[in-house]
N, C-alpha and C positions, 0 to 999 in steps of 0.2 A: 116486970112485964115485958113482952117479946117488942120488940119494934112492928108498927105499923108495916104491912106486906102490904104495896099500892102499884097495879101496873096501867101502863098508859097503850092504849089501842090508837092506832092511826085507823081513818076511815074504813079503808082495804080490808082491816085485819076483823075490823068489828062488824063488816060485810061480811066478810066469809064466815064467820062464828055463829053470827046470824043464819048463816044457811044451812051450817051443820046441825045449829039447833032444832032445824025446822024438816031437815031430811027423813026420810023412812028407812034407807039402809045403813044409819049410822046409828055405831051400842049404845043402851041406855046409858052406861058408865063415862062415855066419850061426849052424848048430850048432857048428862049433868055437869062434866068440868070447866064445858063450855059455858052453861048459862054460869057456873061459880067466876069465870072468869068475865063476862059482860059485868054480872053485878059490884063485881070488884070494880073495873074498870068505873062506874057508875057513882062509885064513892060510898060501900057499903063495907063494914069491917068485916074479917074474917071470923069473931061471933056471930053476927047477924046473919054471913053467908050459909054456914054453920046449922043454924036455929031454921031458917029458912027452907035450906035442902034436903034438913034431916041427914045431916052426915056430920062425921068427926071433923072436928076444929083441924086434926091433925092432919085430913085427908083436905081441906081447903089453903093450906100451906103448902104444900109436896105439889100440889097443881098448880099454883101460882108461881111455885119457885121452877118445876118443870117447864112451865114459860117462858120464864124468864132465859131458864138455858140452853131450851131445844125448842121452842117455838110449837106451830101446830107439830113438827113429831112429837112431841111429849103428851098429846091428846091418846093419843093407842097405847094398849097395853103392849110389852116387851113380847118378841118372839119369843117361840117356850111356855108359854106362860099357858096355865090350862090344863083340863087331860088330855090326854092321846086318843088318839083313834085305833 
């Protein structure tokens, strides 16, 4: 079984996450990593975050660890990414 994935939010951080969540110009996909990352922060496993958001186990790992090593950049997708115009 993987190790528990558990990150710690200071006020500031859990302020602005809070504000993204709650924006109108920010993507669905960058609202949902956010709330995956409050509920973390809140002391819920990465099943339960999982089960909850309707998204893969695998996909609430990769944004937790993207925290960990890039902070809010790791909330947006990579340039490139997408089709072309």
């Amino acid at each position: 079984m993987p190790a528990a994935l558990r990150i710690k939010l200071t006020r500031e951080e859990d302020k602005t996450l809070q504000e993204l969540s709650l924006a109108e110009n920010v993507p669905r996909r960058v609202k949902i990593r956010v709330i995956a990352l409050r509920l973390n922060a809140d002391g819920l496993t990465v099943p339960m975050i999982s089960g909850h958001l309707h998204i893969h186990e695998h996909t609430v790992r990769a944004t937790l660890r993207r925290w960990e090593n890039q902070g809010l950049g790791g909330l947006w997708e990579a340039p490139g990414r997408g089709g072309k115009r």
